[in-house]
N, C-alpha and C positions, 0 to 999 in steps of 0.2 A: 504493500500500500504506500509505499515512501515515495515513488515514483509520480503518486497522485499532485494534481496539482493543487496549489493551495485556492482554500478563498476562506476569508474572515469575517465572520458574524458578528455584527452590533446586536444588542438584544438590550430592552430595556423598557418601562413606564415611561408612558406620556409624560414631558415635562424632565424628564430623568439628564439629559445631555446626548443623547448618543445621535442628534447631528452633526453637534461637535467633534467629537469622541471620532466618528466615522472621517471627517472632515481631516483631522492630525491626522490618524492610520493613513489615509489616501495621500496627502501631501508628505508626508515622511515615504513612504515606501511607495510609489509612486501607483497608486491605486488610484480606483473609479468608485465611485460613492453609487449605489445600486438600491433603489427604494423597497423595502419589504415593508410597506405601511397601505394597508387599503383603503386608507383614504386621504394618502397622498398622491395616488395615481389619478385624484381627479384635479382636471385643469382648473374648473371656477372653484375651487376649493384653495388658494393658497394660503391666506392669511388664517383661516380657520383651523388648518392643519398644519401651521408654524412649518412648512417648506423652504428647504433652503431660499436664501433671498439670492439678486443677482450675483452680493461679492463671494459668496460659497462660492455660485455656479463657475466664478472665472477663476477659482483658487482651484479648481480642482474638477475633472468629465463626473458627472450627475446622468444618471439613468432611470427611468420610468419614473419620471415625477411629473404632472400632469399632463400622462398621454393620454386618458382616454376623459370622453365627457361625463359629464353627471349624468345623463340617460343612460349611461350603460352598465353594467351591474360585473364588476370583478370578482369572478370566484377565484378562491385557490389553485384551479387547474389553471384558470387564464394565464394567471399571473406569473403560474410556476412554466408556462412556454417561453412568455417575453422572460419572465427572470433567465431562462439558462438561454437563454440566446444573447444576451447582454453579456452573461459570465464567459460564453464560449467566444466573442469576439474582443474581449476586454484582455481575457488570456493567447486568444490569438497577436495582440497587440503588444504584449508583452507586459499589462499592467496586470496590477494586482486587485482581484475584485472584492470588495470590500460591500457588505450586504448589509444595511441599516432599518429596523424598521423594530416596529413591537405587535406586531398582527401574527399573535401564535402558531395559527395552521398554515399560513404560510411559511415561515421558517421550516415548522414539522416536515411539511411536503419536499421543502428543499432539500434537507437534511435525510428523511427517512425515504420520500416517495409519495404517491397519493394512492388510498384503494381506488382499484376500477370501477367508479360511480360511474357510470355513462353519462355524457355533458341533457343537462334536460333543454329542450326546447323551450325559448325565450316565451311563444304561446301558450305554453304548460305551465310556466310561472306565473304570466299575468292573471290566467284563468284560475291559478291557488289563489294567488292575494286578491282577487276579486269575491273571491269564497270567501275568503276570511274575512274579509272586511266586510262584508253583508250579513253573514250569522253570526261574528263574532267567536271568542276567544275557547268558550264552553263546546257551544254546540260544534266548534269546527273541531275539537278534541273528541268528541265522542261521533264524529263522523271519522278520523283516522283512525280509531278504535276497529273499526269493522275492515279498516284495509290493512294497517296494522299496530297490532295490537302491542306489541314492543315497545314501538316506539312512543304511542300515546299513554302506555303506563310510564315511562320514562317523565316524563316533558309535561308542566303544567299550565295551566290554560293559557296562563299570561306570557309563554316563552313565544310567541307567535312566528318570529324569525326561525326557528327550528323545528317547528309544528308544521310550517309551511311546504321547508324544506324536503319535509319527511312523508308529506303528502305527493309535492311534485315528481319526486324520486320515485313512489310506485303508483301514481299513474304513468308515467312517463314509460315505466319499466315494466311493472306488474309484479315487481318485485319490491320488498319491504327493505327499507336504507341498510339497517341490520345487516342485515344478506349479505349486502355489498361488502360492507364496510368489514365483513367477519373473512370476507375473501383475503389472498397472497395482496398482499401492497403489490404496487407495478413499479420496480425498479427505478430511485432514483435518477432525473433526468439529466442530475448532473454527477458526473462522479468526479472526486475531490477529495480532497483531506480540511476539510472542516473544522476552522479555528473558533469558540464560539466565546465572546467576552461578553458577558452579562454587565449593566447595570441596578443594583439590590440597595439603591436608599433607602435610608431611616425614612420608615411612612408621612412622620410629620414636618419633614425638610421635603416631602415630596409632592403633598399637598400644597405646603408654602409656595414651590416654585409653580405650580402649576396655575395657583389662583391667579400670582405676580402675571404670568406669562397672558393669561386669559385678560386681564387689563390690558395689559401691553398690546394684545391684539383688539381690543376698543377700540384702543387709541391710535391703531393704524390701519381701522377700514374694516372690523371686522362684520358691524355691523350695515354697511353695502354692499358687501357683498353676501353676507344672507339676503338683503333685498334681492340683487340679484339673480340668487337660486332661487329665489321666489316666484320672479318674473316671469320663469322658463314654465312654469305649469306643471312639472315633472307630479310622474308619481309617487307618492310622500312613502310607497313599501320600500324604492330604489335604496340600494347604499349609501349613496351621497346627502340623500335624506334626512340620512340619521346620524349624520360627523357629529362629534361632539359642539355643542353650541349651537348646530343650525335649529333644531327644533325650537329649544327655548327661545331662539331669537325671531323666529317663526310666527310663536305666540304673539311676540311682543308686533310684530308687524303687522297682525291680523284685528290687533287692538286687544287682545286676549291678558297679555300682562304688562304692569309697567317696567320701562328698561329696566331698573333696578331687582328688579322681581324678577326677569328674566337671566338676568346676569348672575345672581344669587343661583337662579335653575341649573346656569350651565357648568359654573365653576362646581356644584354640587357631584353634577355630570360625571365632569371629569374625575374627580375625584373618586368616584366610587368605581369608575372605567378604571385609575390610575390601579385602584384595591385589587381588583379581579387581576389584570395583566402581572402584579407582581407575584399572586399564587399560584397563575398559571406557570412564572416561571420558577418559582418554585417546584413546581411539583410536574413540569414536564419537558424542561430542557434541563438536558445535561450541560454546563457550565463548561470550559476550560479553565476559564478565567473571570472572576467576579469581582466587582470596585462596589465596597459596598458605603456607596456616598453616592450625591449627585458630581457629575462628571464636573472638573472645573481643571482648573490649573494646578491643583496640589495632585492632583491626580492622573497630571500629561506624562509625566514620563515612565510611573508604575505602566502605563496600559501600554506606551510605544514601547519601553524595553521588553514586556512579552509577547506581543506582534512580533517584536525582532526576532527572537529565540524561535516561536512558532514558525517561523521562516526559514529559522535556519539554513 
């Protein structure tokens, strides 16, 4: 396996550093900064999703960060085509791919593979979330009960993004997610030697930066461009939908909450998104290497001396 080529994994909470973080790696060891964030890939989405800004972009090649629109909906398979097609040309080029992002199953796929879910038909999706959203949360749970029954004991009424899922999977198929997912994984797309540096903040310096950051992004547009996503008429099931902040700031444009009230919603948001992502890395990637702070300056040269060694 030494033979393998390398590529180095950011991993970390919203708010945590690892555009940074990704940003040294690439500029020290002459890397491509590669987005593993699903909902940095969308283009009207940049201030919402703290996206590198222009002087990232020219300190360092940036990949998959607002290629695709808000109308389109990024799954894990998507992403994981354009991701290794970026690593295989970055490694063609003789840089170093450096992969940044806190979207769990994305990582996982990169790293392990994806099971052979067959891709569902964009029609079979509208046609769930059009179910769901007319019967609602219950009745759509005891409607998968009869297709399958696994899944809707698993899943409660309010999970509606995996309820959905698990519906369009076996109409689509005829077959119950389960099934799929109990199948041989399909051989990672990318094969590599997998460097993977966690960022694991104290929770309440993690919150702190994230509220900070959710200000800072007020105050440079964050809430025009939720108007914007507004304007588009999209479907409010889409991914892009549901970035952290668009909702609450949604509300507030509909007349539903005042900004302040809104703002309290989102930073809220985030905050409990930031919770979930740090247990999931706890308890589902293997680590090489873990900075357990928010990434800053006291912390540049622990993380580039073992990217170095990792390199060897």
């Amino acid at each position: 396996m030494t033979d393998l080529q390398p590529v180095v994994i950011i991993a970390g909470p919203t708010a945590s550093g690892k555009t940074a973080l990704a940003l040294d790696v690439a500029r020290a060891f002459t890397g491509t900064v590669i987005n593993a964030d699903s909902m940095q890939v969308y283009r009207e989405l940049r201030v919402l999703t703290a996206r590198p800004g222009p002087a990232d972009e020219a300190a360092a090649p940036h990949r998959l960060f607002g290629v695709l629109a808000a109308s389109e909906a990024c799954s894990a398979g998507r992403w994981l085509k354009l991701a290794a097609a970026e690593i295989d040309a970055e490694r063609g080029a003789g840089r170093l791919p450096v992969v940044v992002g806190g979207t769990g199953l994305y990582l996982k796929a990169l790293i392990e593979g994806l099971a052979a879910v067959p891709e569902v038909p964009a029609a079979v999706n509208a046609e769930v979330r059009r179910r769901f959203d007319r019967i609602g949360g219950e009745a759509f749970r005891a409607e998968l009960a009869r297709r399958d029954p696994e899944a809707a004991a698993k899943l409660p009424a309010g999970d509606g993004q995996r309820l959905k899922r698990a519906m369009a999977v076996v109409e689509a198929t005829g077959r119950p997610l389960a099934e799929w997912q109990r199948r041989q994984p399909e051989a990672p797309w990318v094969k590599a030697r997998f460097g993977v540096v966690a960022l694991m903040p104290p929770r309440d310096a993690l919150y702190a930066a994230a509220d900070a950051r959710f200000e800072a992004m007020m105050a440079t547009g964050a809430l025009d461009e939720a108007k914007a996503l507004a304007a588009l008429g999209l479907d409010a099931g889409l991914p892009a939908m549901k970035a952290l902040g668009v909702p609450a700031l949604a509300r507030h444009l509909a007349g539903e909450l005042p900004l302040a009230d809104a703002v309290t919603a989102a930073k809220q948001a985030t905050r409990n998104f930031a919770k979930r992502q740090l247990t999931w890395l706890r308890n589902q990637l293997v680590a090489d290497h873990v900075i357990a702070a928010l990434y800053g300056p006291a912390e540049r040269a622990d993380a580039l001396a073992w990217v170095k060694r990792f390199l060897g």
